[in-house]
Phi, psi and omega in degrees: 000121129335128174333328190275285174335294179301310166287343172287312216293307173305331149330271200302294181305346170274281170351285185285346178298304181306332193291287189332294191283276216299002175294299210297301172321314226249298179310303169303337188265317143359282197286322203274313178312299191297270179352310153312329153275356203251309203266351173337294167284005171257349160298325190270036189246314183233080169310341166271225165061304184289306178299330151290006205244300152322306172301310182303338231248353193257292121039268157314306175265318163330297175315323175265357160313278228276357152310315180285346191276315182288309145022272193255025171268298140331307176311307155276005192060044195247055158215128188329126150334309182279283172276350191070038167283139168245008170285081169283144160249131145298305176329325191258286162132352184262127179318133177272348171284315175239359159085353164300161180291126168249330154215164193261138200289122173229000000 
């Protein structure tokens, strides 16, 4: 992989991780709204129950965020070979973790 490349490739996996997640957001905030409203007077009735419920509900969107950012991260060939890190310094083309070659500088 080329210096160019590696940066279009990271372009594009930023691009669609923002498309992806804001999918994922507008769906979660749906099923969390309804729900919320659908159950709304017996959460104020359990109150530890609503907060764990919050915890969860949060939780619950997080995880698959960072699944798809690893995803397309695996998709683009933005994670190291050797170790599978994905903080690449561009300038340099080398993994900060094990110092391999990730790309050639052109």
């Amino acid at each position: 992989m080329t210096q160019t490349e590696f940066i279009n490739a990271r372009r594009t996996c930023k691009r669609q991780t923002r498309w992806l997640v804001m999918v994922w957001l507008l769906v979660w905030l749906v099923i969390f709204f309804a729900i919320g409203a659908g159950l709304r007077f017996w959460f104020h009735e359990h109150e530890v129950v609503s907060v764990l419920m919050l915890v969860a509900g949060i939780v619950i969107f997080l995880m698959p965020v960072l699944i798809i950012s690893r995803r397309l991260h695996e998709r683009h060939g933005l994670l190291c070979r050797t170790c599978g890190a994905r903080g690449f310094v561009s300038e340099s083309g080398q993994c900060p973790r094990c110092k391999s070659v990730i790309y050639e500088d052109t």
